[in-house]
RODO-2510 file (C-alpha; in nm, 4 decimals, decimal comma):
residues 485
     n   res          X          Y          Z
     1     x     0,0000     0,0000     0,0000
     2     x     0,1697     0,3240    -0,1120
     3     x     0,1415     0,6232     0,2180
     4     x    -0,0914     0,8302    -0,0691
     5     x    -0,3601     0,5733    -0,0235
     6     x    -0,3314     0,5445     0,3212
     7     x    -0,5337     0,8407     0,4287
     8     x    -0,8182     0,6613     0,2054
     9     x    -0,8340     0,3444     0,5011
    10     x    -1,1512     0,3959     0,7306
    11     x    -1,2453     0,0641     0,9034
    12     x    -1,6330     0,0837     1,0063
    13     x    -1,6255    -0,2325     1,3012
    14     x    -1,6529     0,0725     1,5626
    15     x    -2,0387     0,1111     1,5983
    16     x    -2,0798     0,4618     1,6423
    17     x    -1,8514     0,6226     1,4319
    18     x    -1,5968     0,5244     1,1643
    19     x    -1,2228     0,4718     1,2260
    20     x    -1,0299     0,6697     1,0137
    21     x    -0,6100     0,5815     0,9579
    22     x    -0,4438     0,9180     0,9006
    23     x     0,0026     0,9743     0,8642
    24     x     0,1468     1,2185     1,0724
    25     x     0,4023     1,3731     0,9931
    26     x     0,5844     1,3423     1,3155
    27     x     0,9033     1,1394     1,3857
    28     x     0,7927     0,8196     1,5453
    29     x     0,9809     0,4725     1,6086
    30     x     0,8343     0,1582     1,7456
    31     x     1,1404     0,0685     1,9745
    32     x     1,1936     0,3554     2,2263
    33     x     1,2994     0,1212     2,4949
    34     x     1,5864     0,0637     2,2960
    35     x     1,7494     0,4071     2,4572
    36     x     1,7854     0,2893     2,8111
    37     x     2,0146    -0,0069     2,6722
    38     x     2,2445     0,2557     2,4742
    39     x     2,2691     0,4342     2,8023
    40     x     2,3783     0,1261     2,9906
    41     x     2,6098     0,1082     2,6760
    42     x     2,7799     0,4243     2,7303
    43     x     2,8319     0,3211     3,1484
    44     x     3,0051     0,0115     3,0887
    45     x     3,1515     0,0910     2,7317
    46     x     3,0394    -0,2443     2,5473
    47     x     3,0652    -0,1394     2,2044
    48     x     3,3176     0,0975     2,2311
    49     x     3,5527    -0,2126     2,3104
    50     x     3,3917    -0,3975     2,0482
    51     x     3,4769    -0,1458     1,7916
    52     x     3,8595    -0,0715     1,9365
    53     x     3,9272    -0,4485     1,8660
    54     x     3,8642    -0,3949     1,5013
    55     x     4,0830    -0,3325     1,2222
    56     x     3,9701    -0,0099     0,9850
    57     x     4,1407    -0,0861     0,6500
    58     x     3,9007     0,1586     0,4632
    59     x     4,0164     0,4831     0,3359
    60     x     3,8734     0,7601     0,6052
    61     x     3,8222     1,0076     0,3070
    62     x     3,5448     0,7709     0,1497
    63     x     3,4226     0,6440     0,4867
    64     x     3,0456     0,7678     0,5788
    65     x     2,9690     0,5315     0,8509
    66     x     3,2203     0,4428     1,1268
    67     x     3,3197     0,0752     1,2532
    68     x     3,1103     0,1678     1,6105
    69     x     2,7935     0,3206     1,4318
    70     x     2,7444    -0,0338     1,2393
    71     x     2,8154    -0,2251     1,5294
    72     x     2,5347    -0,0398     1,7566
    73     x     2,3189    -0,0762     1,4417
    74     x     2,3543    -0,4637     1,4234
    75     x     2,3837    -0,4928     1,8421
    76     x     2,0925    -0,2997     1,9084
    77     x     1,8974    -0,4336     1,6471
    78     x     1,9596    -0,7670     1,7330
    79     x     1,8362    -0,7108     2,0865
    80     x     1,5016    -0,5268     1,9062
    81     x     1,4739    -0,8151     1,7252
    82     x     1,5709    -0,7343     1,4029
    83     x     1,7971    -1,0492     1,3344
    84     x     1,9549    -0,9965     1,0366
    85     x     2,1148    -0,7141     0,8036
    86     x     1,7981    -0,6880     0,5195
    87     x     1,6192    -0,5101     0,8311
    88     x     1,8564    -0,2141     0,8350
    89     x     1,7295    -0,0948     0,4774
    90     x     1,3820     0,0391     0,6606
    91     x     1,5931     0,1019     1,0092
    92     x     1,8770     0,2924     0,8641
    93     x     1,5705     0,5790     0,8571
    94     x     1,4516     0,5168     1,2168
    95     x     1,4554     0,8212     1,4526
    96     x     1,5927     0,6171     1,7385
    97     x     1,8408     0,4125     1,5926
    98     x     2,0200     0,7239     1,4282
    99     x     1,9752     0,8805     1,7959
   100     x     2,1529     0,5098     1,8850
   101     x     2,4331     0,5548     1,6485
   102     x     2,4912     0,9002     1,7811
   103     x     2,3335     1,0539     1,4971
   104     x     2,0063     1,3285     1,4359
   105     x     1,7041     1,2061     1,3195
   106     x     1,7538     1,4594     1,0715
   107     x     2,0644     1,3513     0,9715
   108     x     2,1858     1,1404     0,7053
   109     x     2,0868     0,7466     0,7246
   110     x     2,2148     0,4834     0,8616
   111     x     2,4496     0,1981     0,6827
   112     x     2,2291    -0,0289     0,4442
   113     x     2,2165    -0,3726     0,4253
   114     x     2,4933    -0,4022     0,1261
   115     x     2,7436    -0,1723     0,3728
   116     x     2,6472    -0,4056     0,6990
   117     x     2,7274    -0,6891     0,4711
   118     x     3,0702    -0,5499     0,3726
   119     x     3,1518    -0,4571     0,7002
   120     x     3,0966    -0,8089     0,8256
   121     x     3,2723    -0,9706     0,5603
   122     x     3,5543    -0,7412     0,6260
   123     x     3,7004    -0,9129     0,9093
   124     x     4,0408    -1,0824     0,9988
   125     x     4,1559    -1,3578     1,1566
   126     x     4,3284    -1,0827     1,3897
   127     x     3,9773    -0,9116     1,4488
   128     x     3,8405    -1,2472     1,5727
   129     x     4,1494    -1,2814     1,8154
   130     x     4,1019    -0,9268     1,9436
   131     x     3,7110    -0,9798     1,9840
   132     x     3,7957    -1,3023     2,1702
   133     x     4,0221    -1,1048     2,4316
   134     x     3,7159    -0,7774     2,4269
   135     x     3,4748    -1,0630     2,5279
   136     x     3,6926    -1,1851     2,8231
   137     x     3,7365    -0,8063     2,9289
   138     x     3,3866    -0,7109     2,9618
   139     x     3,3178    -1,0335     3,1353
   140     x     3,6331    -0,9396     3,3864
   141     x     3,4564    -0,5740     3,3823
   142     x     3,1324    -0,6917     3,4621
   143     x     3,2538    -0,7818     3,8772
   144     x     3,3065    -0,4728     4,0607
   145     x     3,5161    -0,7342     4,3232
   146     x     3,7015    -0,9931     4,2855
   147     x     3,5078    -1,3210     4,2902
   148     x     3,6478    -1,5921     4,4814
   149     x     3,5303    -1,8828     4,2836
   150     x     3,4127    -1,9080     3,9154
   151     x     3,2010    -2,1907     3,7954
   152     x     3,2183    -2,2329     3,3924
   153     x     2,9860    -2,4388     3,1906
   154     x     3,0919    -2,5435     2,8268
   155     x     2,8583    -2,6610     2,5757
   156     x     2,7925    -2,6935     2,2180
   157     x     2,4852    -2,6623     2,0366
   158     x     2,3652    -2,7098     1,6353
   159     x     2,3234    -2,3995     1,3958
   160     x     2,1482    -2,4677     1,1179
   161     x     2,2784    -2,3595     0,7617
   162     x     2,1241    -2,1264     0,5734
   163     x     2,2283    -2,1902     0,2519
   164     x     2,5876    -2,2662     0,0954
   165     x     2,8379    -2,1155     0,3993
   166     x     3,1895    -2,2140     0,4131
   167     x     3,2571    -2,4978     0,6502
   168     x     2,9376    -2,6353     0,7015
   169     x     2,8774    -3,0378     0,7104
   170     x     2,5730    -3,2807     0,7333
   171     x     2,6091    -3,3536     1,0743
   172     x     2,3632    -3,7202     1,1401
   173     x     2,2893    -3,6939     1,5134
   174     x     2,1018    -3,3799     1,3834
   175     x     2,0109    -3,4370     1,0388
   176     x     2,1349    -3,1100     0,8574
   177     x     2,3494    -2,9005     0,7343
   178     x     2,5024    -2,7345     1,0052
   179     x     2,7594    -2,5352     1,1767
   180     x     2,8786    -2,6571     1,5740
   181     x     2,9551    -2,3391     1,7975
   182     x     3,1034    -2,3773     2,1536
   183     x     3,0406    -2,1460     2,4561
   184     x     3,1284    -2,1713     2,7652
   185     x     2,9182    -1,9679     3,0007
   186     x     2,9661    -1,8517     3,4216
   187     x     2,7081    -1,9572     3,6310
   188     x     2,7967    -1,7121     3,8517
   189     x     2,6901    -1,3903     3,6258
   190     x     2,5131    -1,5871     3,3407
   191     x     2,7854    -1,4381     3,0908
   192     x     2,9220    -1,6191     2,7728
   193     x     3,2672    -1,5232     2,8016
   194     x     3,4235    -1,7151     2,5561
   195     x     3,2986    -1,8357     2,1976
   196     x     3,4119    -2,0536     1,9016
   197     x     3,2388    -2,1356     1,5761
   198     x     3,3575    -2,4420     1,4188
   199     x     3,2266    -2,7272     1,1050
   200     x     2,9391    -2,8989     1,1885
   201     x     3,0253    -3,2551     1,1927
   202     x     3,3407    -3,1728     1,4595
   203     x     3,3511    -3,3492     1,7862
   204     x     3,2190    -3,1258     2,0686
   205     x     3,4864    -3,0767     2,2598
   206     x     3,7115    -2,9804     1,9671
   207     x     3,9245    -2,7160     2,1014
   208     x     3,7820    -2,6634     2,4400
   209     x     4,1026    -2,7677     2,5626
   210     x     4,2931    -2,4945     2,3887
   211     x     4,0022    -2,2174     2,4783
   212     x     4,0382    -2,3799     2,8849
   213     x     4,3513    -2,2541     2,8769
   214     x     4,3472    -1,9573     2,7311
   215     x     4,0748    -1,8751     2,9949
   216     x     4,2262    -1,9818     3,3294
   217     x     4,5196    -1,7762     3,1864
   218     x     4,3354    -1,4465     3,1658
   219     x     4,1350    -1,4929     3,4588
   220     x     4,4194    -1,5921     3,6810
   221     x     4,5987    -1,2887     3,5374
   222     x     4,3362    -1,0776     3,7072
   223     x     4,1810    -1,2750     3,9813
   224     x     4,5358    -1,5208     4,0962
   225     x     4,3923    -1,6954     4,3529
   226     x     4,0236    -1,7531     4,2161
   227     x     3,9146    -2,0856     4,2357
   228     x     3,7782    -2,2117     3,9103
   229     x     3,6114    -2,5580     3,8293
   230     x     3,3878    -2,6248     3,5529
   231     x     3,1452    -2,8600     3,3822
   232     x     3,0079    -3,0108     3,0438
   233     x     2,8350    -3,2978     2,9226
   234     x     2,9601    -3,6029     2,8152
   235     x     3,0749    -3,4709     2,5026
   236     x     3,3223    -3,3066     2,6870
   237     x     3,4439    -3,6131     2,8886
   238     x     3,7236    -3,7219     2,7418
   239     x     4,1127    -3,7657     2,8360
   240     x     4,2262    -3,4379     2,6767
   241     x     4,0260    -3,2051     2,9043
   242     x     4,0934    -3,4348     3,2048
   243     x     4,4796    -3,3428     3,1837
   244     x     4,4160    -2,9916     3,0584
   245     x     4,1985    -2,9409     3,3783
   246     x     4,4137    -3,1450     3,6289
   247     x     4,7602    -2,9573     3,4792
   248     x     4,5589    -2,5980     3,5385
   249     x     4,4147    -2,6831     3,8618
   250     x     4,1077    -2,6606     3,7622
   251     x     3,8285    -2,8523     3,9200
   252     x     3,5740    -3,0478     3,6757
   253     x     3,2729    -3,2728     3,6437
   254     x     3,1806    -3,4003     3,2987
   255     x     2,9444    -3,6394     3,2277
   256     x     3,0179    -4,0417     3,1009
   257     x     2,8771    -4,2455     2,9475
   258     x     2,7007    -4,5352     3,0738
   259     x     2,8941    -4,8325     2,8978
   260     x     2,8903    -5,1804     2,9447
   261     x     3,1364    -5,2431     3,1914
   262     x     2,9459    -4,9157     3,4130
   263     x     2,6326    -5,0937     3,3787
   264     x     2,7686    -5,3776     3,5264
   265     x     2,9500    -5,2069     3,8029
   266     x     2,5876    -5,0781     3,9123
   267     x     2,3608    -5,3557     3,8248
   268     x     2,3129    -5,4937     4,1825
   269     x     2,2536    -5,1180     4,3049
   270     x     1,9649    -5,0462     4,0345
   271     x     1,8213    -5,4198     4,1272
   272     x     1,8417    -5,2754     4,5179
   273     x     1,6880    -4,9406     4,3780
   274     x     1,3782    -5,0627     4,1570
   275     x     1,3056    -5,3221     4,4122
   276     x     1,2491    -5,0831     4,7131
   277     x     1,0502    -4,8642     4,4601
   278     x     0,7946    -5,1513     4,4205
   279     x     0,7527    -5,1864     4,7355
   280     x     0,7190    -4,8529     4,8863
   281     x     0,6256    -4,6553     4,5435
   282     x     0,8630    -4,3753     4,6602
   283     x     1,0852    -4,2536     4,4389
   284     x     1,4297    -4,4087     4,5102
   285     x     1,7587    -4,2551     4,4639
   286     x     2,1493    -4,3644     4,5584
   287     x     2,4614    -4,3486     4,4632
   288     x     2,7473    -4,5657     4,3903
   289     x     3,1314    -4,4345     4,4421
   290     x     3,4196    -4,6206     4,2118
   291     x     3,7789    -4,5221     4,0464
   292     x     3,7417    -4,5966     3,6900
   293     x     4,0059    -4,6616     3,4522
   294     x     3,8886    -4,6725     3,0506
   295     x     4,0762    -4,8176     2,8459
   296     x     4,1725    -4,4531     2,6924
   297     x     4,2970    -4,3395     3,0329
   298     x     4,6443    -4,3284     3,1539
   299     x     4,5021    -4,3542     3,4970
   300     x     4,2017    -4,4606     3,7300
   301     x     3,9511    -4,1422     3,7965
   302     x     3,6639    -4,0935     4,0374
   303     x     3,3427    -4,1953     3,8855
   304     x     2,9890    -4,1177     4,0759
   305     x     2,6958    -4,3156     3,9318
   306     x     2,3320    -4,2320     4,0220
   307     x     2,1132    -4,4455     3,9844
   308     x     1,7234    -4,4162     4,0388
   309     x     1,3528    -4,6264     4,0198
   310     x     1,0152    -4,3607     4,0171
   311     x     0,6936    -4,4111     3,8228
   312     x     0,8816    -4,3782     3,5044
   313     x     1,1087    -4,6507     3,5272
   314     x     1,5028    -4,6609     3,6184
   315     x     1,7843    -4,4741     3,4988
   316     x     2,1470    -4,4231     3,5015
   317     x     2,4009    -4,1726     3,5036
   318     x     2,7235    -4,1449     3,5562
   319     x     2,9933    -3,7899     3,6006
   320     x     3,3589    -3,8435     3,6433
   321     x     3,4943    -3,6156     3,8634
   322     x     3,8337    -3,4696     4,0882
   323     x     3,5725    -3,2065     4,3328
   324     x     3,7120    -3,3086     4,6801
   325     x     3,4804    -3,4908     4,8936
   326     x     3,3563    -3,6744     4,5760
   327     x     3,3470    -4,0444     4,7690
   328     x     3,1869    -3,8259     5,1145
   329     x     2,9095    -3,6677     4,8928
   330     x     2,8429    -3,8199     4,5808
   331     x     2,4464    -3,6829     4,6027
   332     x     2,6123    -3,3393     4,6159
   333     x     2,8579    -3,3506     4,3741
   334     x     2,6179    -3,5092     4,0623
   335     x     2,3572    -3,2282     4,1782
   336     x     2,6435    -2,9621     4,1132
   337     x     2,6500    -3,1136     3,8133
   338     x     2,3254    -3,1104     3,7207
   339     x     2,3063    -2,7799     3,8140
   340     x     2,4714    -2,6672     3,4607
   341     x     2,1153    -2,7033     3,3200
   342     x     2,0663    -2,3553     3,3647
   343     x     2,3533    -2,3046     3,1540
   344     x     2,1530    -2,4476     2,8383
   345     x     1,8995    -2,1753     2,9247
   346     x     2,1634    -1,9270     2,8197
   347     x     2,2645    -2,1541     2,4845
   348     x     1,8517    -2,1405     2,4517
   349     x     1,8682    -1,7558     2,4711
   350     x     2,1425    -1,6681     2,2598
   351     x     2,0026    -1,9299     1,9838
   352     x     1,6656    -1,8777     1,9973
   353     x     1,5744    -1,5515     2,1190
   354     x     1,8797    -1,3762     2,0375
   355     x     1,9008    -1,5220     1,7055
   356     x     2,2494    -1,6939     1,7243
   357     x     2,1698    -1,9307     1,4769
   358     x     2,1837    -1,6978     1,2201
   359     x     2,4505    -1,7284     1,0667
   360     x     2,4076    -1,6691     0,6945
   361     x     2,6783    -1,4828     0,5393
   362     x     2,8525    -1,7166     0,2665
   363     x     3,2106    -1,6525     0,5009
   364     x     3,3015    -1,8516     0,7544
   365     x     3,4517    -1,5703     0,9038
   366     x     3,2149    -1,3106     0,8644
   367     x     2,9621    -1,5417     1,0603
   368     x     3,2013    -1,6147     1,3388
   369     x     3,2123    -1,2353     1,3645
   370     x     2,8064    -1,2248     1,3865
   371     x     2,7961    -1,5150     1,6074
   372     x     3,0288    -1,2393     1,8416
   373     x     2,7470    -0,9826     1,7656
   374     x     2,5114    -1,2194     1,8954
   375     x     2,6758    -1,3306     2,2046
   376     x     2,7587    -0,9191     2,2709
   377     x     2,3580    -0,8383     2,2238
   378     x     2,3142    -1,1233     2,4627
   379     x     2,5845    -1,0272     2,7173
   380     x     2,3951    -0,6637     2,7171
   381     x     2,0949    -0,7637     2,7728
   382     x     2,2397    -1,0109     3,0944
   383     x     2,4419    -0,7792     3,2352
   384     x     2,1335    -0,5130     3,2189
   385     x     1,9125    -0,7793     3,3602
   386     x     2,1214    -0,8705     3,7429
   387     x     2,1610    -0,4936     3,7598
   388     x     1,7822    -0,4613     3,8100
   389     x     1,7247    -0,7835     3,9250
   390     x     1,5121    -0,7394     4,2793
   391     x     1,6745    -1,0113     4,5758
   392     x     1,6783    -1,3206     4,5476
   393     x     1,3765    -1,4591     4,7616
   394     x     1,4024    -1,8098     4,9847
   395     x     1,1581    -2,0274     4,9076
   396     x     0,9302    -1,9715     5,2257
   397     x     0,9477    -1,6196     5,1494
   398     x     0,8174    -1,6660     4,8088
   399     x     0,5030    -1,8245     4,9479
   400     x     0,6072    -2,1920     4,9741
   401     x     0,5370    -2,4038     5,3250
   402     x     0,8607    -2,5170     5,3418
   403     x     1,2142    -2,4003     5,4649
   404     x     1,3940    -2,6326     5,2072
   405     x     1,6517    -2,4264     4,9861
   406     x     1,5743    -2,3420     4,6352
   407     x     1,8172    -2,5933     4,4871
   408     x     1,6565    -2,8952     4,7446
   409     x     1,2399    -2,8579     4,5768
   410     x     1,0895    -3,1370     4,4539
   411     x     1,0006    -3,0703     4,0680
   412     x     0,6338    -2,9331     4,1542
   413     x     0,7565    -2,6996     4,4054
   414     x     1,0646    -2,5586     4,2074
   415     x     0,8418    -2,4990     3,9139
   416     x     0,6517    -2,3211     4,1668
   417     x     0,8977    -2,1459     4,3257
   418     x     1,0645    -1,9889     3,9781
   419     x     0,7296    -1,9084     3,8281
   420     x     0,6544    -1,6954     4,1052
   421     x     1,0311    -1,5380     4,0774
   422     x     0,9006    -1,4273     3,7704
   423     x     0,5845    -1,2964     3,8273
   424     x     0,7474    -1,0857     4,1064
   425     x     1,0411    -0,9237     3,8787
   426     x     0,9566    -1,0165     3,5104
   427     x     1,2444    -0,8510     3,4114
   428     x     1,5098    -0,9477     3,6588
   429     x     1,3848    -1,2717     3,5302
   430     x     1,2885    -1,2302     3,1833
   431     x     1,4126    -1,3868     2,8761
   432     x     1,4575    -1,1496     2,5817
   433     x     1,0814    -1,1639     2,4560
   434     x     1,0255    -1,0256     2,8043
   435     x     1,2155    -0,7408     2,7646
   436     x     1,0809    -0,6604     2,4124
   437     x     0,7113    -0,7138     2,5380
   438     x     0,7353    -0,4507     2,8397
   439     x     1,0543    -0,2176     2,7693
   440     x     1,1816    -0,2422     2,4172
   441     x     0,9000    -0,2305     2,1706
   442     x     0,7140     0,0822     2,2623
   443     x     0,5828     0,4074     1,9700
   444     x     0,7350     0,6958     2,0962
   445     x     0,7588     1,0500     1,8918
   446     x     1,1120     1,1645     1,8403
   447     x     1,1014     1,5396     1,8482
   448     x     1,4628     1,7447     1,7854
   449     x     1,4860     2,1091     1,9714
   450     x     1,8279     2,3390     1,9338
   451     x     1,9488     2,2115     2,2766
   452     x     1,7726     1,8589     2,3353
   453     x     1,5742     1,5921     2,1843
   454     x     1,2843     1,4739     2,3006
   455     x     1,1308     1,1191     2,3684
   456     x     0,7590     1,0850     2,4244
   457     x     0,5824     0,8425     2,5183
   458     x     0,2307     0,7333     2,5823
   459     x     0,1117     0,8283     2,9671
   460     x    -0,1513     0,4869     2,9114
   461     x     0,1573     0,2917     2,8099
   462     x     0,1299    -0,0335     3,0673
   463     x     0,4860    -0,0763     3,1230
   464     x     0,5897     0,2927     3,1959
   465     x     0,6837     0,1699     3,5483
   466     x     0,9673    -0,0515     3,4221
   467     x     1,1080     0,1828     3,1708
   468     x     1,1091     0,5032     3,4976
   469     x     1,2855     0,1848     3,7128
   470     x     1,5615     0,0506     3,4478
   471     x     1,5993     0,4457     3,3381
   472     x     1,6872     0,5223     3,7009
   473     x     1,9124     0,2647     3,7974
   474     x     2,0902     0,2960     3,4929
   475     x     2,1653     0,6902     3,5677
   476     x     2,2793     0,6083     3,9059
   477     x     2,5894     0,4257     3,7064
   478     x     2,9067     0,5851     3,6811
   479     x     3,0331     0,6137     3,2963
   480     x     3,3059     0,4443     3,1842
   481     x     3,6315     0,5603     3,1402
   482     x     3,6946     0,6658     2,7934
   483     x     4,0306     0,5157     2,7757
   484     x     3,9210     0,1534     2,8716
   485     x     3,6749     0,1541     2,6509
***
């Protein structure tokens, strides 16, 4: 429909009087909330560092748009869920993304899509290096103290192709085309602070030894006597991150597989188990304690196998493991474990709300430089959520009748217990789509005076309250220092 026509549209569903559609010549975006994240931006200086990491080979006297402009154009409008570079051809013109790129909305546009797509394809090896090492320092900026211990969870997860990219394979445990990215992710903050993008029919733990210690490196730089362990699945257990972990003093848990020889190590137990569950219909859960030696290992290593009988049958699992106190606590230790679950909330995120997956430039570089833009929208948007995030509330406190910890609930009551975490801070506890339902997506006019510009909103709009509360605590933030940005 061209905008001549559009002051022909009258809808008559209203019964009393017709509904007329009218333009206005006013200059109005749909994602206001967008300005308290660039605001945030400037206090911790996210894309500043981004852009200092990169290489400008283009010649400044034919340059129109800088390397930090497209990166808060492709940041920003990744978090306003604009996942790819085809959307910047209408939002190059939008009021509040040119006030987002430091520019007027009466100034000249934004990049286009065919100048986002250069700029992405531009990148080195080098660039990817220095992005690695900008990751790692916002995640070191991000504690205003040192922490004492740091728990790491590495994972992999399938991107689909989207077409003919470099390096992507036909991987059959998934049944596409894919790409195989690793992350490894800090329970303590819910930050991805390290990344890789790799072929899609790789083993999953490709290189995690190599990014392990590049990591303990730079955080031991900072933080010497921080005490870091970490987990992954049991694509992860296997002899080379054993040694890398046992010659960097680092603790670990990784799953194993339940093979033969483990199922017969625990076959009496799960006879024990399942029989006590048929007689008392409880749910029935122990443990068994062993040093295992596979064939592939150079030496025995503690092994703790669960093993449990409910209404749903048995099952087995098995983590090998150095944590001290392993043979004392073997409940404890496989619930640590387990624990890394939330981690594959944060894989979830950055895949599926935060668009990681889309990786769909023909260069294999140029999409392990958007899978960085991706995890750096993601990393905003976490780092913005624990700043607002109200107190953590005990379980009792939250309503329950019971003084059991958070991390001892039953299924029922921990489903309980999180859902009404949520309902009490949505956004302390909101996924993306949160955030874009009650802060990011709102209409706002954009209007430009000689000394200001000015945002307004809707006084009806339902969500005011959160944008006044993220607005505020965000002000009460110092601003970075230029220089370490």
């Amino acid at each position: 429909m061209s905008l001549q026509s559009v002051n022909d549209v009258s809808f008559d569903f209203f019964p009393s009087r017709s509904v007329d559609v009218e333009l206005s010549d006013a200059q109005l975006s749909s994602d206001a909330g967008l300005l308290v994240f660039r605001e945030f931006d400037e206090r911790i200086g996210l894309t500043a560092r981004i852009a200092a990491a990169l290489q400008d080979e283009r010649d400044p006297s034919l340059t129109q748009h800088s390397l930090l402009e497209m990166i808060r154009q492709r940041v920003y409008g990744i978090l306003g869920d604009y996942e790819d570079q085809n959307d910047h051809d209408t939002l190059r013109s939008d009021p509040v993304f040119k006030l987002l790129a430091d520019r007027l909305p009466e100034d000249k546009d934004l990049a286009s899509q065919p100048t986002l797509s250069r700029f992405e394809n531009a990148v080195s090896v080098a660039d990817l290096f220095r992005l690695r090492d900008a990751l790692v320092d916002d995640f070191i900026a991000s504690f205003q103290e040192a922490p004492r211990r740091l728990t790491l969870d590495v994972d992999a997860f399938d991107d689909p192709a989207h077409g003919h990219q470099q390096l992507i394979m036909f991987h059959g445990y998934y049944e596409q085309y894919q790409y195989l990215p690793i992350t490894f992710t800090c329970a303590e903050n819910d930050m991805t602070l390290l990344a890789g993008l790799r072929h899609g029919t790789c083993a999953a733990y490709l290189g995690a030894d190599d990014d392990l210690t590049y990591l303990v490196g730079r955080l031991r730089a900072v933080w010497p006597d921080v005490q870091i362990s970490i987990r992954g699945d049991s694509g992860f257990g296997v002899p080379c991150m054993y040694d890398a972990c046992e010659r960097l003093d680092v603790t670990y848990t990784f799953g194993l597989a339940m093979n033969k020889r483990l199922q017969a190590i625990s076959a009496e137990l799960l006879e024990s188990v399942a029989k006590n569950f048929q007689e008392t219909q409880t749910p029935q859960r122990e443990f068994l304690r062993v040093e295992y030696k596979a064939d592939s290992w150079p030496q025995a290593r503690c092994v703790v196998i669960k093993v449990e009988a409910n209404a749903e049958g048995t099952n087995r699992r098995a983590v090998v493991t150095n944590r001290a106190g392993w043979h004392v606590l073997p409940g404890a230790v496989y619930d640590e474990y387990a624990e890394r679950g939330e981690s594959e909330n944060r894989n979830k995120e950055l895949k599926r709300e935060m668009y990681g997956d889309r990786l769909s430039d023909h260069r294999f570089m140029a999409n392990f430089f958007r899978l960085y833009l991706h995890i750096f929208a993601t990393n905003l948007l976490v780092r913005l959520r624990r700043l607002i995030a109200e107190p953590k509330q005990s379980p009792s406190e939250a309503g329950l009748s019971t003084q059991l910890p958070a991390q001892a609930l039953d299924e029922p009551d921990r489903r309980s217990y999180f859902n009404r975490r949520r309902g009490r801070d949505p956004l302390g506890e909101g996924f993306a789509c949160t955030w874009r339902t009650r802060l990011i997506k709102v209409a706002a006019e954009v209007v430009t005076r000689s000394r200001r510009v000015i945002i307004r909103l809707s006084s009806s709009w339902p969500y005011l309250d959160h944008f006044v509360q993220v607005s505020q605590a965000i002000l009460n933030m110092p601003k970075a220092n230029p220089a370490s940005g």
